[in-house]
N, C-alpha and C positions, 0 to 999 in steps of 0.2 A: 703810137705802137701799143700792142698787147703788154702790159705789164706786172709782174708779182707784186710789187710797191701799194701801199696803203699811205693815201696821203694821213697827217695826224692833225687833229682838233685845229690845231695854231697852227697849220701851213696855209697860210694866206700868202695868194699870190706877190711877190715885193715888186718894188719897183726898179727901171734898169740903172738907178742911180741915188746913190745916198752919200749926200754932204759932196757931190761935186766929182768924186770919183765911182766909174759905175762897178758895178758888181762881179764884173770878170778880170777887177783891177788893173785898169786901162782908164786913163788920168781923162776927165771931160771938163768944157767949161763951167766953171761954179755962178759964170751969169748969162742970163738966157740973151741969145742973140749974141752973144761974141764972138770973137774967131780967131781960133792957134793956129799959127799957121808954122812950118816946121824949117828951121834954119836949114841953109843949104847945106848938103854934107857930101866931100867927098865919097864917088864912085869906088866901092872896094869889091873882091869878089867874095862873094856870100859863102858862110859854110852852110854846105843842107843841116838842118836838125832832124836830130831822129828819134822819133815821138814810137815809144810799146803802146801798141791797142790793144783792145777786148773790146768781143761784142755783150752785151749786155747779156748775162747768164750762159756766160759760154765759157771755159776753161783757156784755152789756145790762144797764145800772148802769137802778136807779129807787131813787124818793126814795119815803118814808113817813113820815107826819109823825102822832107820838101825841101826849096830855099826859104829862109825869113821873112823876105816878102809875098809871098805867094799867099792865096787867103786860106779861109776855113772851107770854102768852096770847094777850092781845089783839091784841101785835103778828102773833101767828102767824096770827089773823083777818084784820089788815087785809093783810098780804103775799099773801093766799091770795085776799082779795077783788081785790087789784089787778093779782096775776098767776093770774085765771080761767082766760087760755087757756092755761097754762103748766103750771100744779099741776092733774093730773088730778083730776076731781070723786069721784072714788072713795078719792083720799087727806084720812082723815082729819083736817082742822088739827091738834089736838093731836100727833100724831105728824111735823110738820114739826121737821126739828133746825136750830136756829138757833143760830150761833156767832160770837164776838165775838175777833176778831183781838188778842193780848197782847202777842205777842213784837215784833210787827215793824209800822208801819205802810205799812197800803196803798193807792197812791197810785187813784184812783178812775180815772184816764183816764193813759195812750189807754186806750180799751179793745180794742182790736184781740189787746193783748199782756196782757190782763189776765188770761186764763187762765191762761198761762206762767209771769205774775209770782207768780202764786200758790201753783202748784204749786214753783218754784224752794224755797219757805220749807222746803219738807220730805215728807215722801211720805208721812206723817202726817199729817190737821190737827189734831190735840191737838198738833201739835207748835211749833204757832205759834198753836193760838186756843183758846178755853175756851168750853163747851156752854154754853147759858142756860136756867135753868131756869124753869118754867111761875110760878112763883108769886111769882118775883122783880120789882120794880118797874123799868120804865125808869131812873129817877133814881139808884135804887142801882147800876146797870151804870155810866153815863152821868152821873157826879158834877158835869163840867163841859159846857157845850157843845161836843157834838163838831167839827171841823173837818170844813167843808162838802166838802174836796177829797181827803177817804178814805171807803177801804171800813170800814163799822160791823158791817155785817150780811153774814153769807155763810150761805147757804138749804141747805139738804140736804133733797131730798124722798125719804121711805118708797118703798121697792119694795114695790108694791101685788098685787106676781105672787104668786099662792098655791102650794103651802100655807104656812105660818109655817116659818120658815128653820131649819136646827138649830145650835146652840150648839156651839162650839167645843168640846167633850167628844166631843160625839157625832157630830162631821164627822170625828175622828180614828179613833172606832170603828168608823163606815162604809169608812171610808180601808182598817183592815183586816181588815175581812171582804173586800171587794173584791179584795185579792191573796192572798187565800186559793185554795189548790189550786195558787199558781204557787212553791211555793216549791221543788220542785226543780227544777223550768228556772233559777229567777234562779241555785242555786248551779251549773247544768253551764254555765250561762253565762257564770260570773263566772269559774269556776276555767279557762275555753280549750277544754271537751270539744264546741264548736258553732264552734270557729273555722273547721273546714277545710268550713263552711257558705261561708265568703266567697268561695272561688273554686273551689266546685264547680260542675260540668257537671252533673252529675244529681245533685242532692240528695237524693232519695230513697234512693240509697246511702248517705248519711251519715246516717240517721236512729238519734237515739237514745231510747232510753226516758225520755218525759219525764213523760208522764203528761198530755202537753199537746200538743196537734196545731200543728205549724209547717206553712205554705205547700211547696206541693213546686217552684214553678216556677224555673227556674235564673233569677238575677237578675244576666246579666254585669256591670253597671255597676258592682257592687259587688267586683270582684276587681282585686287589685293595689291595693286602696283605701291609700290613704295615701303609691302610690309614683307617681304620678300625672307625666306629662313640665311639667304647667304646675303643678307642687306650688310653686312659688318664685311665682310670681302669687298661688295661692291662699292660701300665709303671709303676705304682703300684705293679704291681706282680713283677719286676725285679728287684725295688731298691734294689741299689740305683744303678744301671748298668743301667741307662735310655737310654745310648747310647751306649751299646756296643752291639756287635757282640754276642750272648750268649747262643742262646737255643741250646741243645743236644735234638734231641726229638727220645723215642724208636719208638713208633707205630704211625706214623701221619693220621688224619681223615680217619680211617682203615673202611674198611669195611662199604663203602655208603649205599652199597643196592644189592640186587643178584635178578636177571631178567632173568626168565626163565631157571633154573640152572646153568646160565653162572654168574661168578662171576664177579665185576667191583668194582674196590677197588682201594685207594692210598697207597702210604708208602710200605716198603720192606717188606716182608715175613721173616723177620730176626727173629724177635721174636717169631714169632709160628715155625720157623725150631729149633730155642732154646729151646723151651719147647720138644720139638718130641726128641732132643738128650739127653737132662736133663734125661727124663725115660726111655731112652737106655742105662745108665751108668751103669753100675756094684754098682758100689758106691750107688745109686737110691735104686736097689733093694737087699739092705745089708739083712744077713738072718742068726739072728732075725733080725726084721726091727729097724732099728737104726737112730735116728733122727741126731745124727751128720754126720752119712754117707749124708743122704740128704740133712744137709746143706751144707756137704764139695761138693757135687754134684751141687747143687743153686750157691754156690759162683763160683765153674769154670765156670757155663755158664753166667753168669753176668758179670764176669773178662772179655770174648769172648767178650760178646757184647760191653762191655765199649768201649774194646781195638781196635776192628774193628770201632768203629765211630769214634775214634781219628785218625785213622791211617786213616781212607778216608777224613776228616776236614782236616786233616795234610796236603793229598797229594796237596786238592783244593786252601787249602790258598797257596803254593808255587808257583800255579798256579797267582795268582792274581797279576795284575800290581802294580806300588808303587802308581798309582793315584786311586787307586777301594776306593770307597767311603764306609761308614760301611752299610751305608742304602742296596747298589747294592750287596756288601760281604754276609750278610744276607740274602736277598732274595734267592738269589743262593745256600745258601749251606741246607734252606729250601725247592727248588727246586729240588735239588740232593734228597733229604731223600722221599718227597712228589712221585719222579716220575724219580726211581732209574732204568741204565740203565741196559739192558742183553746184555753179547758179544751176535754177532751172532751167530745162531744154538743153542744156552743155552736159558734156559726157568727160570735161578735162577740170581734174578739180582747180581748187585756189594756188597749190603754188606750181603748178604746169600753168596757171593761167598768169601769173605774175612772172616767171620765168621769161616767158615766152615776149612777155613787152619787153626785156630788158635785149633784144634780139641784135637792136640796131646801137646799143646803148657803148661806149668809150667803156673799155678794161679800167683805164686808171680814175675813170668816174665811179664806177661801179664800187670800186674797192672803197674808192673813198668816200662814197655815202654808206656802205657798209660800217668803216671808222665813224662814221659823225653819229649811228646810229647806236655803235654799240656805247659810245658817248655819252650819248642824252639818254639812253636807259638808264643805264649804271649812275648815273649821275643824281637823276629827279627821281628814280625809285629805289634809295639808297638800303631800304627795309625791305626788297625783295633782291638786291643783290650788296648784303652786306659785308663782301669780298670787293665792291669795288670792280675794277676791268681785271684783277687777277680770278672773278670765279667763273671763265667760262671755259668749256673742255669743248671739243668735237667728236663726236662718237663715228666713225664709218663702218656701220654694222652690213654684215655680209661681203668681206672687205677680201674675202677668197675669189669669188668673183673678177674682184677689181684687179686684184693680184694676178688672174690667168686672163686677163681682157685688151686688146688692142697692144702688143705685143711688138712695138716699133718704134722705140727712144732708145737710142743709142749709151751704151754705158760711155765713161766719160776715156775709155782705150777705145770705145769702137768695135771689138771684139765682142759683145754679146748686146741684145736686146731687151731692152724693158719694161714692164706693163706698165700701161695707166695710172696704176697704183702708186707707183714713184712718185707721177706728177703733180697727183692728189696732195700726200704728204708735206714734196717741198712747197707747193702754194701755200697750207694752210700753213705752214712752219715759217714760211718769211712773213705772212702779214698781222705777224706777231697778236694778233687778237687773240688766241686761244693760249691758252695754259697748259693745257695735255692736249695730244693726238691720241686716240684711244682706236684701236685698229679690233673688232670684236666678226666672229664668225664662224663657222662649222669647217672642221679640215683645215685652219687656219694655222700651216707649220709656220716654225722661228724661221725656214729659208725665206717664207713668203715676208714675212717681217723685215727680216734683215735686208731682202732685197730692196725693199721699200723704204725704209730709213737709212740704208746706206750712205745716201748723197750728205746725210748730215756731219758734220766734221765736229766730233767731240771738242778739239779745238776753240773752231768756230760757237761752237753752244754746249759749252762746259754745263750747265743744267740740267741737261737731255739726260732723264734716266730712261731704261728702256726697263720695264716690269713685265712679268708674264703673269696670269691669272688665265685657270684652266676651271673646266667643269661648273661655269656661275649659273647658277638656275638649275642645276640635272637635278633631277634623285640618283639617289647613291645609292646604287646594287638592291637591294630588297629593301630601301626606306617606307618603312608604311605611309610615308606621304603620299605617294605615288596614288596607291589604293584610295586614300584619302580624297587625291583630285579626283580621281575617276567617279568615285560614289557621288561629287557634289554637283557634276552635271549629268549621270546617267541614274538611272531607277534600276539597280540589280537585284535579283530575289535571289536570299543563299541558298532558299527551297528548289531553286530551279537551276537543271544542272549544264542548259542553256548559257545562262546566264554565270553562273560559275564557270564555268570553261571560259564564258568570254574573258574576264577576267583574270584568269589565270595567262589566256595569251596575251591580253594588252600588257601585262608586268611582264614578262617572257618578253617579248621581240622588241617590246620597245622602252627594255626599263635602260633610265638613268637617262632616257630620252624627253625632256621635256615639251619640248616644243613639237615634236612626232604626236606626242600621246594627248596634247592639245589639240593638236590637227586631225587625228581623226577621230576627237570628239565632235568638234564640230562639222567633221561629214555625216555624223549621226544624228547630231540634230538637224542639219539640214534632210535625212535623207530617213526619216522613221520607218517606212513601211518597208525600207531592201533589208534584207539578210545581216545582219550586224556580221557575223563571222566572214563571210562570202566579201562584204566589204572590207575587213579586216584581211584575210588574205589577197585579196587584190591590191590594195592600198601598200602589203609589205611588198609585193612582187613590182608595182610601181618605180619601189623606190632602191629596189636590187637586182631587179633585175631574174630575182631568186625566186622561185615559187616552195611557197613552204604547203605540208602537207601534214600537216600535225592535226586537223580536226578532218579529217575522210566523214566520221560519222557525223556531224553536226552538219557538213558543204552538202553533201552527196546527193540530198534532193533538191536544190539549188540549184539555177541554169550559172553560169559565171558572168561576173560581171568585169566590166571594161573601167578604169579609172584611170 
């Protein structure tokens, strides 16, 4: 089955038996080849036991009452007859994993927080409960009367999404063939021969032999990176990792601006080819529609994604000398993600191409080469993540989006619906790898927030601060910075009142707007011989919908342009 769980470093699989007793504590012979055989015992009539279930990340405690003898088998009939509308009819009973809580008991209600409570025990559940197996008796699990006010039973249902999943052997051999042909980019990457990509104007002057096609479009946002005037706010976002190597980011300043329906955008296509197989799953369109199908659907494609950015960080950092500094480490591996390369003849870059093998790949493999990976980085490159596994954050930029998109997860009353966004959140919040969840975007209200972190139970993760940071990167109302960026990629003459006027509207419509006044810088340098104004007002009518008409004299002899 699809799972949140992240196996850890030291879960190696055990044995079903240690010193003679196995592991569901149920007494076995301590020499091989022996045989207990069980004194006769008077016929009595059995009491039923009544065993509280959950399904694995469901709230909704129910009761199931067998006889003693009866097996685990049958329990996994009666669970399956009594949650019909729950356990899709396509999952075979036998293949239900049912698990019995060792380490820790838990408490049956509230159940509001019982999800949380649960996950708190470990980001494993081997690591707080023991599988039951088919042919074992209730009585032997259940020696005494269970107590009526704990959880006995916790439900895992089979991902029923075809084909059969591959084994952890052979997710790592896909793994790489997939960054096959990139392996000279990662080493011109690692060693600094693509740095002066960061704050070039025309990239296609800096193009080197890579063997592998990078994006030609100049991407300003990305220069000066790391010398930023609100860098002292954005160190705040990371504590306390002020120096570490950190962000995972999904979507990077996606989608600038589209110019004549040609699109010019940064950041991989990873995520929107994630969403496109999400509702190609089987599992997606369960029938009746069934909301744990779609989440067990959400979580495989989340597990992909994690597990393909670890596995491309992994491959870069091996790459890197013992002397790369964290500040240069960084830059680059936001380089990579910003302006992700395609082998030749492919039009899908590196991590849609490494995504995309992980297709057929086991959820709880995925997560768990993810753990071993984020392991052995932190680990052998202890001088680029001097934080250890506390300095990595996750950025989900443009997370407005995510927030109004696939609108069809059940709050935990039933009563209203929830985007995508939710799902995002609690994945990356239970497989404890990340340090902060940083939720970053345009139009980005506290309702969209709250919604989205609500599922978390202060409770459950007493830690969870929730911090707001507004306006990171804008200019401020009339900052002469503004002017400032403008002048360093365009040639204005003060002499020229063309030229003045443009300027006066690029601070006008789109001051305190950074990333606008980036954006349609680079539709000017893509576009020298059209009408800078005439682009300017089509560019703001684009994006409002509004047609502004404050230069009549400068448009007038101008045909209009379409953007």
């Amino acid at each position: 089955m699809d799972s949140l769980n992240v196996y850890g470093e030291d879960s190696d699989i055990q044995s079903d038996t240690v010193d003679g007793v196995d592991r569901y504590g149920v007494g076995s012979s301590p020499v091989s080849g022996s045989v207990v055989r069980d004194h006769p015992a008077t016929t009595m009539p059995a009491t039923p036991i009544r065993l509280n279930c959950v399904i694995d990340d469901e709230r909704d405690v129910f009761i199931v009452s067998l006889d003693p003898q009866e097996t685990v088998s049958d329990l996994k009939k009666q669970i399956k007859r009594e949650r019909k509308n729950r356990i899709p009819e396509r999952v075979d009973t036998p293949t239900l994993q049912l698990w019995k809580p060792s380490k820790a008991d838990i408490d049956a209600g509230p159940e509001d927080t019982l999800i949380e409570r649960i996950r708190s025990l470990g980001s494993d559940i081997s690591e707080f409960a023991a599988r039951l197996d088919g042919y074992k008796t209730v009585s032997s699990i259940f020696s005494d009367e269970p107590l009526h006010s704990q959880i006995h039973i916790i439900i895992r249902i089979p991902d029923a999404d075809s084909p059969p999943r591959l084994t952890h052997q052979q997710t790592k051999t896909i793994m790489a063939e997939a960054l096959a042909g990139f392996e000279k980019y990662f080493a011109l990457l690692a060693s600094g021969e693509l740095d002066a990509r960061l704050d070039s104007i025309r990239p296609e002057d800096k193009l080197t032999e890579l063997g592998v096609g990078l994006p030609l479009n100049p991407i300003l946002l990305l220069h000066d990176l790391g010398k930023h005037l609100d860098q002292k706010r954005i160190e705040d976002l990371f504590k306390p990792n002020t120096h570490g190597f950190c962000t995972i980011t999904f979507v990077v300043l996606r989608h600038l601006f589209n110019v004549s329906g040609s699109g010019t955008a940064s950041g991989s296509n990873d995520f929107m080819v994630a969403t496109e197989m999400l509702q190609s799953m089987s599992s997606w369109h369960a029938d009746p529609p069934d909301s744990f199908s779609k989440r067990t659907a959400v979580c495989r494609i989340f597990a992909m994604l994690l597990c393909a950015r670890f596995v491309i960080l992994a491959q870069l950092v091996k790459q890197f000398s013992a002397n790369t500094n964290i500040a240069d480490a960084r830059r680059r591996w936001v380089l990579a993600q910003v302006l992700p390369p395609c082998l030749e003849g492919h039009t899908e870059d590196l991590f849609v191409t490494v995504l995309r093998a992980f297709r057929n790949a086991d959820t709880e493999i995925m997560l768990r080469i993810a753990n071993e990976l984020w392991h052995d980085i932190t680990t052998t490159r202890k001088d680029l993540f001097p934080e250890g596994k506390k300095g990595f954050f996750i950025v989900i930029d443009e997370a407005q989006v995510a927030a109004n998109k696939l609108n069809c997860f059940p709050s935990t009353s039933g009563s209203m619906l929830h985007a995508i966004l939710r799902e995002m959140v609690q994945l990356f919040q239970s497989s404890r790898i990340f340090n902060k969840i940083i939720l970053s975007g345009t139009g980005l209200s506290m309702g969209m927030v709250g919604d989205a972190t609500g599922c978390l139970s202060a409770k459950a993760v007493p830690t969870l601060v929730q911090q707001v940071f507004s306006n990171i990167g804008c200019f401020k109302g009339q900052d002469p910075t503004q002017e400032a960026y403008i002048r360093r990629y365009l040639t204005l003459s003060d002499n020229d009142i063309s030229d003045r006027r443009l300027l006066e509207r690029m601070k006008l419509w789109f001051s305190g707007r950074y990333r606008l006044t980036a954006s349609l810088i680079e539709i000017f340098l893509h576009s020298e011989d059209v009408p800078r104004h005439r682009v300017l007002t089509s560019f703001a009518e684009r994006l409002t919908g509004f047609k502004i008409t404050d230069a009549i004299e400068v448009n007038k002899k101008f045909l209009p342009i379409w953007i």
